[in-house]
DSSP file (Angstrom, degrees, kcal/mol; ACC not computed):
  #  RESIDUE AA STRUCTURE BP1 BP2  ACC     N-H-->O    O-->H-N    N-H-->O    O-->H-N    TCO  KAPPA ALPHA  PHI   PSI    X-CA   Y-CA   Z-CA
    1    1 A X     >        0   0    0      0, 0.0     4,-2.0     0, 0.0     5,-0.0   0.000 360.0 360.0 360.0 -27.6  132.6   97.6  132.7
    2    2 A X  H  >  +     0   0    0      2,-0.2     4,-2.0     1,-0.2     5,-0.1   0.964 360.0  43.5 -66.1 -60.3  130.0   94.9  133.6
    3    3 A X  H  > S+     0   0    0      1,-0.2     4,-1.7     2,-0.1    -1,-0.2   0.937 105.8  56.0 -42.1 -49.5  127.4   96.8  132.3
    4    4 A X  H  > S+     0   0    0      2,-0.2     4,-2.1     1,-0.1     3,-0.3   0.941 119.2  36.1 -44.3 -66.5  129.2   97.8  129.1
    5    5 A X  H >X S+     0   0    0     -4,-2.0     3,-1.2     1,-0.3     4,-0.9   0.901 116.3  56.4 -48.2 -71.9  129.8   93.4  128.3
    6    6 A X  H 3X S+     0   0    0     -4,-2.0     4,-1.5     1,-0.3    -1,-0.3   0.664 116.8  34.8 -60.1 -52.1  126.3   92.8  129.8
    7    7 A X  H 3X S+     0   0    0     -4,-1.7     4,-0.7    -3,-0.3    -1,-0.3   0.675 113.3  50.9   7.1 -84.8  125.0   95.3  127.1
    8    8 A X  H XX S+     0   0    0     -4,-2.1     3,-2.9    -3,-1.2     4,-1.6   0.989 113.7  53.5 -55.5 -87.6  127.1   94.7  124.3
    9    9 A X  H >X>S+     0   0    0     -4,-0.9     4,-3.0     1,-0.3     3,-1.8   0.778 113.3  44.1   4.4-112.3  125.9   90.6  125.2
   10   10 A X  H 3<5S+     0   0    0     -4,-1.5     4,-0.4     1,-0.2    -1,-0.3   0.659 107.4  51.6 -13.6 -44.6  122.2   91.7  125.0
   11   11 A X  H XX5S+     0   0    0     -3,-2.9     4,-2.2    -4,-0.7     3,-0.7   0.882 111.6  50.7 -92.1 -26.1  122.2   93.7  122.1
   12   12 A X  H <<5S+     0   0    0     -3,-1.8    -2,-0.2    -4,-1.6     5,-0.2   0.827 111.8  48.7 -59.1 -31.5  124.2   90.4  120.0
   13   13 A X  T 3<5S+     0   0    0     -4,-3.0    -1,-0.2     1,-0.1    -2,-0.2   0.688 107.9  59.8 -92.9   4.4  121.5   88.2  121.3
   14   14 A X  T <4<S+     0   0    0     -3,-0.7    -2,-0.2    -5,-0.5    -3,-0.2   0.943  91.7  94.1 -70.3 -56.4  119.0   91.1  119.9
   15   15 A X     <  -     0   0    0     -4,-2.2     2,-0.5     1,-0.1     0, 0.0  -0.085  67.9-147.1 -53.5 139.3  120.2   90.7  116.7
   16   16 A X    >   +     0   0    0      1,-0.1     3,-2.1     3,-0.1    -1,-0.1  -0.746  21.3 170.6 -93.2  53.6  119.0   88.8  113.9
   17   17 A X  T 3   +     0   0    0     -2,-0.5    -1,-0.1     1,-0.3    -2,-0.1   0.617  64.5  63.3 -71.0 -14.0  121.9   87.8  112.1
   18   18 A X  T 3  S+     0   0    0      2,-0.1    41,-1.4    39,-0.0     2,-0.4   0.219  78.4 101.2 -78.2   6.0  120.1   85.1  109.4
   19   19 A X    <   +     0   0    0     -3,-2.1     2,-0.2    39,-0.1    39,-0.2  -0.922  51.6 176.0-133.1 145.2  118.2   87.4  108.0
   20   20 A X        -     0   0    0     -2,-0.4    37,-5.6    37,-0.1     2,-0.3  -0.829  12.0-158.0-138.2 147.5  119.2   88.9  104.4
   21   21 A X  E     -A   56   0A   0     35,-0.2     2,-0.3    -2,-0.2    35,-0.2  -0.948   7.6-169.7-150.0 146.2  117.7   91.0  102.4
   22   22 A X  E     -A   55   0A   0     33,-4.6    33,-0.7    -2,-0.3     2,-0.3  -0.681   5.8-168.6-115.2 139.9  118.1   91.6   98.8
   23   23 A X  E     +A   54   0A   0     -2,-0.3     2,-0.3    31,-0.2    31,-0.2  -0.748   6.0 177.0-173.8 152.1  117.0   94.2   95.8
   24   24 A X  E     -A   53   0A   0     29,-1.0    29,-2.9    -2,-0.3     3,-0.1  -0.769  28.2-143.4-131.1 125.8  117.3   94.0   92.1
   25   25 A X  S    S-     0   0    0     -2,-0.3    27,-0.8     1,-0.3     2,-0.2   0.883  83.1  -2.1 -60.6 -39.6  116.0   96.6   89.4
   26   26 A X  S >> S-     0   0    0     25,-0.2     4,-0.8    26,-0.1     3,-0.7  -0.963  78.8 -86.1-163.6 164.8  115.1   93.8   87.3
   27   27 A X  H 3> S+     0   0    0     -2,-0.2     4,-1.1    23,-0.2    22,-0.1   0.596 111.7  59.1   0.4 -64.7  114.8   90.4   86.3
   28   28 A X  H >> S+     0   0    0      1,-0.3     4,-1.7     2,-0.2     3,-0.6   0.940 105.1  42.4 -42.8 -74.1  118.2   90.3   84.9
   29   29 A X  H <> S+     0   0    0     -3,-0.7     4,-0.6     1,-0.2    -1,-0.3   0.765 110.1  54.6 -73.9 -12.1  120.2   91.2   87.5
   30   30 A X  H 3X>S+     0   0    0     -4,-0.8     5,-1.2     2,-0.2     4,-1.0   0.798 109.7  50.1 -47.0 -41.6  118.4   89.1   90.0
   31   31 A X  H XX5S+     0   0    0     -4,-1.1     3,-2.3    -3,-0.6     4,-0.7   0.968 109.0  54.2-105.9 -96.2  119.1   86.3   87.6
   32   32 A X  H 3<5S+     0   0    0     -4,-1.7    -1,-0.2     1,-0.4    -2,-0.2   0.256 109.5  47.0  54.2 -76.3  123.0   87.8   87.7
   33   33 A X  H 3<5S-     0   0    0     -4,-0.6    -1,-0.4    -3,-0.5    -2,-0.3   0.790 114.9-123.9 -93.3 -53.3  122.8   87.4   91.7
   34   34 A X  H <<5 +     0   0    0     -3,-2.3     4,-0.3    -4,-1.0    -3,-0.2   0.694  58.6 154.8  81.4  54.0  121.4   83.7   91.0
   35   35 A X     <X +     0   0    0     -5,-1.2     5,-0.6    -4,-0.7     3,-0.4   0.848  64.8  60.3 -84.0 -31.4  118.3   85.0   93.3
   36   36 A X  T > 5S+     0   0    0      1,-0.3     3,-3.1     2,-0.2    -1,-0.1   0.916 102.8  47.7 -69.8 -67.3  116.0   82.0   91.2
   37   37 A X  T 3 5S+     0   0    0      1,-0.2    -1,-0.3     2,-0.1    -2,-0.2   0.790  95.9  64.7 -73.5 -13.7  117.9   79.3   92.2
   38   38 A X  T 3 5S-     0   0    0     -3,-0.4    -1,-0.2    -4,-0.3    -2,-0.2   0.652  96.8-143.5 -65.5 -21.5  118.1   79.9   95.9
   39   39 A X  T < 5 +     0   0    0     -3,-3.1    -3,-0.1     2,-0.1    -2,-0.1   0.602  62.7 128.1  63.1  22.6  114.1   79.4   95.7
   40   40 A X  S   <S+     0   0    0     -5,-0.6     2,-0.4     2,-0.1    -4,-0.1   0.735  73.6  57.6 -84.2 -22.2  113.0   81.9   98.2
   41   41 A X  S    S-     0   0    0     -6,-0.2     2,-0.1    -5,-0.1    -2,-0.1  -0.881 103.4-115.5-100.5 115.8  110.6   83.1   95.2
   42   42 A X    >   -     0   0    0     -2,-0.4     3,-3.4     1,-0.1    -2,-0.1  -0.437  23.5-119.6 -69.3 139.2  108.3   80.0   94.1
   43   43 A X  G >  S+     0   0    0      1,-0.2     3,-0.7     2,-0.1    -1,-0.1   0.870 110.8  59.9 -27.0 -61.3  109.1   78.9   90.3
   44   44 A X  G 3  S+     0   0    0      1,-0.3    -1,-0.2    37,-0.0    37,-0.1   0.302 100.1  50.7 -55.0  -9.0  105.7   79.6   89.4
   45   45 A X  G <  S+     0   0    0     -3,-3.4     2,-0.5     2,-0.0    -1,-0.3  -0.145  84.3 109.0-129.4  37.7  105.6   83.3   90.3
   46   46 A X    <   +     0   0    0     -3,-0.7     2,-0.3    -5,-0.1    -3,-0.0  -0.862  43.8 178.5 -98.3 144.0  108.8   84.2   88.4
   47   47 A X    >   -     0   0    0     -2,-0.5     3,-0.6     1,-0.1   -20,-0.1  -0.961  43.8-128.1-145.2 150.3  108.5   86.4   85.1
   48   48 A X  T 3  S+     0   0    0     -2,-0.3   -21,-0.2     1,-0.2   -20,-0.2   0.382 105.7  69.9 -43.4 -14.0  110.9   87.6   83.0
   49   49 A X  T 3   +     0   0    0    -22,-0.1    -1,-0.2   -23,-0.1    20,-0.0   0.628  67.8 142.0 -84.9 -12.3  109.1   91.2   83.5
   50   50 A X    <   +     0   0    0     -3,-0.6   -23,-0.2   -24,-0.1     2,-0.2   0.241  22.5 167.1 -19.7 159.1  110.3   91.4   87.1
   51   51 A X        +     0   0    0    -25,-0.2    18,-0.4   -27,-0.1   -25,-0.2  -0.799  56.5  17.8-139.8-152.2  111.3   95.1   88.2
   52   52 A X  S    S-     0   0    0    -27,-0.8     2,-0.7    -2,-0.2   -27,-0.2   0.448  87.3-164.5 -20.1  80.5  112.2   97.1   91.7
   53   53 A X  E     -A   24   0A   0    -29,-2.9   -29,-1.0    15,-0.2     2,-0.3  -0.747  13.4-173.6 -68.7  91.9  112.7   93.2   93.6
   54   54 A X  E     +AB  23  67A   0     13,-3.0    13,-3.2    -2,-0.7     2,-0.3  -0.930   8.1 170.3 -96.8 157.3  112.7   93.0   97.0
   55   55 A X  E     +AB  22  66A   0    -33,-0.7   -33,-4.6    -2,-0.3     2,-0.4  -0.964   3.2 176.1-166.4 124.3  113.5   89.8   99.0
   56   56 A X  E     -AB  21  65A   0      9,-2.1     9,-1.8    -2,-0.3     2,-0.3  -0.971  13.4-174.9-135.9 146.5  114.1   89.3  102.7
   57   57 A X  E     - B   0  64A   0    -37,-5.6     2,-0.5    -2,-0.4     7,-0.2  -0.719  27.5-148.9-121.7 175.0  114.6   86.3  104.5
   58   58 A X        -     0   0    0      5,-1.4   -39,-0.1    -2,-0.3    37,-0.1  -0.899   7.2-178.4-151.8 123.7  115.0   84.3  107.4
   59   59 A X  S    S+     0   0    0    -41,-1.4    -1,-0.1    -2,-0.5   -40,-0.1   0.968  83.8  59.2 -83.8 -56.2  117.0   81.3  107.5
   60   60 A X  S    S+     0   0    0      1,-0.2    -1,-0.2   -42,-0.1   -41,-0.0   0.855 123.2  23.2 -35.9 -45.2  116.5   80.3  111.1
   61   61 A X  S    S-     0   0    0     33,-0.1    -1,-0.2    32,-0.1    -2,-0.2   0.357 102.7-120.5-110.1  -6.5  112.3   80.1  110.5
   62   62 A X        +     0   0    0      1,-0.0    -3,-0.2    -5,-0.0     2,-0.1   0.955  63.3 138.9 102.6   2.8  112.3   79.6  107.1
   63   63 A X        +     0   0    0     30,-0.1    -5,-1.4    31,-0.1     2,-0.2  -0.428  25.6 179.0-147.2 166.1  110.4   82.5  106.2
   64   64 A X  E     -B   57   0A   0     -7,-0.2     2,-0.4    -2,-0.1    73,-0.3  -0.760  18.7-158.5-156.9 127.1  110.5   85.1  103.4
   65   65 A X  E     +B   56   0A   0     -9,-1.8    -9,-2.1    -2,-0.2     2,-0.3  -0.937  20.0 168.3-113.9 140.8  108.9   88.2  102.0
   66   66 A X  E     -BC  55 135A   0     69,-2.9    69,-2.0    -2,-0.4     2,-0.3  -0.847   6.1-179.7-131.3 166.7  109.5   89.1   98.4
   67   67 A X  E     +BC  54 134A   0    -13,-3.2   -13,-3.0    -2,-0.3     2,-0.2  -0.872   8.1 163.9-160.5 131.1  107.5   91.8   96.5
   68   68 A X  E     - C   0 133A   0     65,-1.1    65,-2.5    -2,-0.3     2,-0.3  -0.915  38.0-111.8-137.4-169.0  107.6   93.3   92.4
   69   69 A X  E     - C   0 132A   0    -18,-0.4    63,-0.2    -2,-0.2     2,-0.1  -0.886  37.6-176.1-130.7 148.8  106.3   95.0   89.8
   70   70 A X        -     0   0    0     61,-4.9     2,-0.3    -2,-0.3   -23,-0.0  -0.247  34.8 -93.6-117.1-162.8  105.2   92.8   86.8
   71   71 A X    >>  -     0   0    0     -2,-0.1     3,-2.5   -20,-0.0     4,-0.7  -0.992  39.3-110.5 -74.0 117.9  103.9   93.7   83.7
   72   72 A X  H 3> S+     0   0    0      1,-0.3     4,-1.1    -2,-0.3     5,-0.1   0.522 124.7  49.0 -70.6  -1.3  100.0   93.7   83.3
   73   73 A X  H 3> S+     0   0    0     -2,-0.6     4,-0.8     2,-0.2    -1,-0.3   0.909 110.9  45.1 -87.3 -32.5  100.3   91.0   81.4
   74   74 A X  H <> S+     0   0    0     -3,-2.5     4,-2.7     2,-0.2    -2,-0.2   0.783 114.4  53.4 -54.9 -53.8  102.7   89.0   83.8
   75   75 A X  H  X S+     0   0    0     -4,-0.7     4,-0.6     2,-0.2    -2,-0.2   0.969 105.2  56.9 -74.0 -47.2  100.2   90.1   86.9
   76   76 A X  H  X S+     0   0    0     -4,-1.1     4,-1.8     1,-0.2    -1,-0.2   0.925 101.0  50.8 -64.4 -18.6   97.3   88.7   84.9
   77   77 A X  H >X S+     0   0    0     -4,-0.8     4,-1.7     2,-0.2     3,-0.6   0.987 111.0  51.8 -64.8 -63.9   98.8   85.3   84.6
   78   78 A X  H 3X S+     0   0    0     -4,-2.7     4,-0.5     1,-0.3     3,-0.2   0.890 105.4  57.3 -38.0 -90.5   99.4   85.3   88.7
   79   79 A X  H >< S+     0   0    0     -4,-0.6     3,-1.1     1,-0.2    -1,-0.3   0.589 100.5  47.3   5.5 -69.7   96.1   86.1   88.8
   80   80 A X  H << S+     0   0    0     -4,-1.8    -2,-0.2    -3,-0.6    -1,-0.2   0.969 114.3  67.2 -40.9 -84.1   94.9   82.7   86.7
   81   81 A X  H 3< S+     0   0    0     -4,-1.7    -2,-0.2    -3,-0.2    -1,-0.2   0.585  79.1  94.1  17.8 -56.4   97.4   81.6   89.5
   82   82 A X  S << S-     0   0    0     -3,-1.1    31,-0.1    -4,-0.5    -4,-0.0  -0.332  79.8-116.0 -74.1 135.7   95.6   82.2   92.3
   83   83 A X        -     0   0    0     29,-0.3    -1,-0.1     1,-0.2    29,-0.0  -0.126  40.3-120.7 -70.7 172.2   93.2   79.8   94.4
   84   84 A X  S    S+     0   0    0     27,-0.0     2,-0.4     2,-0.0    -1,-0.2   0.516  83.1  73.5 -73.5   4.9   89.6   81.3   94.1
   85   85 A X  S    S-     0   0    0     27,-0.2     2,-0.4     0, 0.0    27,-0.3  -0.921  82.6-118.2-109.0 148.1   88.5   81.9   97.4
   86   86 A X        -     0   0    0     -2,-0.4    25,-0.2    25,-0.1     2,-0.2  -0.821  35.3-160.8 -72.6 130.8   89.7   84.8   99.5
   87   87 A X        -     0   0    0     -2,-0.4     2,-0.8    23,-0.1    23,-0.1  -0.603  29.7-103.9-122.9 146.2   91.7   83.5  103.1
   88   88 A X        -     0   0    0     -2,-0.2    -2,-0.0     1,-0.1    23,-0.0  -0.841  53.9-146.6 -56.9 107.4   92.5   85.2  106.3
   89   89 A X        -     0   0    0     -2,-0.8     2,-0.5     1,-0.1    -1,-0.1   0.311   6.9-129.6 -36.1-179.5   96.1   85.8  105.8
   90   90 A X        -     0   0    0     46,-0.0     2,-0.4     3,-0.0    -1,-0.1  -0.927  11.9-130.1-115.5 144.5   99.2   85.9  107.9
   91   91 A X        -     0   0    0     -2,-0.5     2,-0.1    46,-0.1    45,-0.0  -0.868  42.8-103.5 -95.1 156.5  102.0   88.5  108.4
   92   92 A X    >   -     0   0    0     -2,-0.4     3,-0.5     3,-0.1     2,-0.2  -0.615  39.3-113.7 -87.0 152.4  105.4   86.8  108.2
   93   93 A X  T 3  S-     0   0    0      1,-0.2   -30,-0.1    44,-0.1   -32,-0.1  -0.411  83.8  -6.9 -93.1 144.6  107.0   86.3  111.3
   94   94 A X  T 3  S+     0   0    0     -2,-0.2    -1,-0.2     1,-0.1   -33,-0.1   0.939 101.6 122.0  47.0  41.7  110.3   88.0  112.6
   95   95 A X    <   -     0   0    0     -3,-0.5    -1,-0.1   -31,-0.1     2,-0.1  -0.492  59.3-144.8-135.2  44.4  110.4   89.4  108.9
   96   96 A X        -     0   0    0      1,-0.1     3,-0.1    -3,-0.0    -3,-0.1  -0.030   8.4-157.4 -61.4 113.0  110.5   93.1  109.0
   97   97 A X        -     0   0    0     -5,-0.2     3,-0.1     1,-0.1     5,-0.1  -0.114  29.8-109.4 -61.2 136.0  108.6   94.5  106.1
   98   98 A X     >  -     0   0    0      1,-0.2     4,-1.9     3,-0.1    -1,-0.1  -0.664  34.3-121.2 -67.2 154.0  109.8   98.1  105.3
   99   99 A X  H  > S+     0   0    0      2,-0.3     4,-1.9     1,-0.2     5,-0.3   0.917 109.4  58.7 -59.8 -56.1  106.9  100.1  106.4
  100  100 A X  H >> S+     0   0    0      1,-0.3     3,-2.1     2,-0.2     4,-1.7   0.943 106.5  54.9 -36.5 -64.9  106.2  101.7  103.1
  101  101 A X  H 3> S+     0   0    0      1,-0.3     4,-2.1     2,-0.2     3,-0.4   0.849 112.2  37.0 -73.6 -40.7  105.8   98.1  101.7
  102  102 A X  H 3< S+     0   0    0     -4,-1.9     4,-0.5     1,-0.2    -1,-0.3   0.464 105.0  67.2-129.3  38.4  103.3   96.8  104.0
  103  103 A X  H <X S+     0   0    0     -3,-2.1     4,-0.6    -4,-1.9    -1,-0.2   0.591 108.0  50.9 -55.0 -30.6  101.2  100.2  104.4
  104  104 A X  H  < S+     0   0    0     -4,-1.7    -2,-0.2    -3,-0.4    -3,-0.1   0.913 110.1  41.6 -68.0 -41.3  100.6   99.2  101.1
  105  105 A X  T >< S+     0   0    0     -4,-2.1     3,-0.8     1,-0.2    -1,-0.2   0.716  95.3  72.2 -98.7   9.1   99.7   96.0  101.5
  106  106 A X  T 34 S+     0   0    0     -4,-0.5    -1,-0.2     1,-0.2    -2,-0.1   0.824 104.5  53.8 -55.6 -31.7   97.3   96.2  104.6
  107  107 A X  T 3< S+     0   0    0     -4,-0.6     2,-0.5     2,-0.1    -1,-0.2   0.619  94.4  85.8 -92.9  20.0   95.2   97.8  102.0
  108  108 A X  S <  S-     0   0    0     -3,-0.8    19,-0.1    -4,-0.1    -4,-0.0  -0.839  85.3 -98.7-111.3 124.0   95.1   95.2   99.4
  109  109 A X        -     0   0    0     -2,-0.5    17,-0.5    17,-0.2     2,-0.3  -0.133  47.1-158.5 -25.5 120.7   93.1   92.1   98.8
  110  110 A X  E     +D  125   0A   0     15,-0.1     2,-0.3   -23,-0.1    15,-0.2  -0.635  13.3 178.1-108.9-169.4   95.1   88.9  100.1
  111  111 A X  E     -D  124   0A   0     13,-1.0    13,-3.3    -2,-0.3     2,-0.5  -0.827  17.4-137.2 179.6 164.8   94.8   85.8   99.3
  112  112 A X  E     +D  123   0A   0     -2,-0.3     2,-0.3   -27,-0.3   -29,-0.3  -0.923  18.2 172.3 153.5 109.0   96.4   82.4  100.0
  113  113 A X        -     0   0    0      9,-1.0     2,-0.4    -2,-0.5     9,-0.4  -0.893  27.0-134.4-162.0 145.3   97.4   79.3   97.8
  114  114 A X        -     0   0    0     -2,-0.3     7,-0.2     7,-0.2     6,-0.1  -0.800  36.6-113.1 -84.0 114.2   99.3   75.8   98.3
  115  115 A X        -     0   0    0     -2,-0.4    -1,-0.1     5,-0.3     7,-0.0   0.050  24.0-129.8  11.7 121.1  102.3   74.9   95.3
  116  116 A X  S    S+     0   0    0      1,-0.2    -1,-0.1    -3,-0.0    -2,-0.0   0.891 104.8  45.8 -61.9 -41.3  101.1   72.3   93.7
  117  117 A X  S    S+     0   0    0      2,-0.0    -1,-0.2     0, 0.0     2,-0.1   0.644 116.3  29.4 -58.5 -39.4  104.0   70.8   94.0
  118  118 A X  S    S-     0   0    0      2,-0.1    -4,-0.0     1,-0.0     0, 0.0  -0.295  78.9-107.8-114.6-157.4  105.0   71.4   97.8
  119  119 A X  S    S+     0   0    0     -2,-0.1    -3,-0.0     2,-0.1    -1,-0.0   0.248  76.0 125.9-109.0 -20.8  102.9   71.9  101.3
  120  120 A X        -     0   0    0     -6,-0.1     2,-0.3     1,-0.0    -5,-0.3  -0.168  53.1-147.1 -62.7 167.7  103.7   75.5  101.4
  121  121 A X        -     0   0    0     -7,-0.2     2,-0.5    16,-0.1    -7,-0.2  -0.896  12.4-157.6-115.2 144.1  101.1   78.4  101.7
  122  122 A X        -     0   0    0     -9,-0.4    -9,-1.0    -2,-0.3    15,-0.2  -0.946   3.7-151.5-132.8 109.2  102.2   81.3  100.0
  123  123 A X  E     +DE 112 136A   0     13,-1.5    13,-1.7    -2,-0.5   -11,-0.3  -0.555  26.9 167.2 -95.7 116.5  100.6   84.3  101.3
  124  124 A X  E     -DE 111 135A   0    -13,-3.3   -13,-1.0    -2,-0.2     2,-0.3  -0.995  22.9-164.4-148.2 173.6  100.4   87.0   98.6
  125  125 A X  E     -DE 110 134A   0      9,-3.7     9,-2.1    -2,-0.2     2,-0.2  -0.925  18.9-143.2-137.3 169.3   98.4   90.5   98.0
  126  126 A X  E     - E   0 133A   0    -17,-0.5     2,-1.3    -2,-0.3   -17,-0.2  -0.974   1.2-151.8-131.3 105.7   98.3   91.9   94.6
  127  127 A X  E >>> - E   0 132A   0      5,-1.9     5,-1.5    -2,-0.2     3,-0.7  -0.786  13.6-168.0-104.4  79.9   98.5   96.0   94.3
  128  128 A X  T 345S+     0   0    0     -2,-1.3    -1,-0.1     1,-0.3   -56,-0.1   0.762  83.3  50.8 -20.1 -60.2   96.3   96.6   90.6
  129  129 A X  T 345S+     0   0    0      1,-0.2    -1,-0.3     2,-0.1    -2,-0.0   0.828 115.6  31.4 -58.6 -43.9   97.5  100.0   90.6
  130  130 A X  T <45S-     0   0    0     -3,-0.7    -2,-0.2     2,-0.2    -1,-0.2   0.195  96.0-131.1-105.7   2.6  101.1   99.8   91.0
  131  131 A X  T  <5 +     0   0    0     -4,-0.6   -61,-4.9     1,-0.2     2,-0.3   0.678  61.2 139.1  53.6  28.6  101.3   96.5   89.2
  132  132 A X  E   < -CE  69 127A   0     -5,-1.5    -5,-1.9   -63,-0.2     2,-0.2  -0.819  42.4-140.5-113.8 163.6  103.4   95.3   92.0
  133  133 A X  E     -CE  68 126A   0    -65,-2.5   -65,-1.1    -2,-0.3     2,-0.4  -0.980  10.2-169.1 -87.1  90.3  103.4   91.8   93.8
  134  134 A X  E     +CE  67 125A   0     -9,-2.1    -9,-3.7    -2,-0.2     2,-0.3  -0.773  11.9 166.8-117.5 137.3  103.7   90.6   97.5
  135  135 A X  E     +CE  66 124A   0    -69,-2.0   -69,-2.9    -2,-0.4     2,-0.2  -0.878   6.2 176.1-148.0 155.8  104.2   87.4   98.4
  136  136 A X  E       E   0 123A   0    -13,-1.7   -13,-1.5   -71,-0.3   -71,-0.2  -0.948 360.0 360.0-167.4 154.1  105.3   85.8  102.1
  137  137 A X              0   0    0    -73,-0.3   -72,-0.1   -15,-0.2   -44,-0.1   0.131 360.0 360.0-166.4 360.0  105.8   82.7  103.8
C-alpha cells in the first residue's frame, strides 16, 4: 500500500497542472473564447485571418507557444513585423510542442524580436508554404 501512495504522490508531483492548451478553427471563435484578451498572443500578431489556432501555456513560468495559419496577405504584414537580422532562437521551456508542430518548425527560418511596447522576446518561425505561424515565449 506504501508503494501504491508513494506512486500515486510522485506521479502528482509529475504533473503539470498550469499548463492549458487551447484550439480554435478561426479567428472568431477564439475571439468567442476571449483567447485576445488573455494576451498570451501579442496584440500586434493578431489578424482577423487566423485559422487552425493553437495555444499552450504555462502559468507557473510564464511561457507560451501559439502557432496559425494566416492569409498571405496577413503573413506578409508579420513579415514587415519582424526585426531584420536572423537570432539563435530558443525552444520554450516545459512547453510541450506536439511533435508534428515543431518537426515543422526545426526546419524553418527563426527569428527573434522585442514588443515595442514590453521587454519580451518573442521567438517566432514562419512556415511560407503552409502559411502558418509559430510564435513562443
Amino acid at each position: 500500500m506504501k508503494k501504491v501512495i508513494l506512486i500515486f504522490m510522485i506521479s502528482i508531483l509529475a504533473c503539470d497542472f498550469d499548463q492549458n492548451e487551447r484550439k480554435y478553427k478561426t479567428y472568431e471563435e477564439a475571439k468567442l473564447d476571449n483567447l485576445f484578451e488573455k494576451g498570451w498572443i501579442p496584440k500586434e500578431l493578431i489578424y482577423k485571418s487566423m485559422s487552425n489556432i493553437i495555444v499552450k501555456s504555462n502559468l507557473d513560468l510564464n511561457t507560451c507557444f501559439f502557432a496559425y495559419n494566416l492569409s498571405a496577405k496577413d503573413l506578409e504584414d508579420i513579415k514587415g513585423k519582424i526585426a531584420s537580422g536572423q537570432l539563435k532562437y530558443k525552444k520554450p521551456e516545459r512547453i510541450d510542442i506536439p511533435k508534428s508542430e515543431m518537426k515543422q518548425i526545426d526546419k524553418l527560418d527563426k527569428y527573434s524580436f522585442v514588443l515595442l511596447n514590453k521587454t519580451d522576446t518573442i521567438q517566432i518561425a514562419i512556415d511560407n508554404n503552409e502559411d502558418r505561424f509559430y510564435g513562443w515565449y
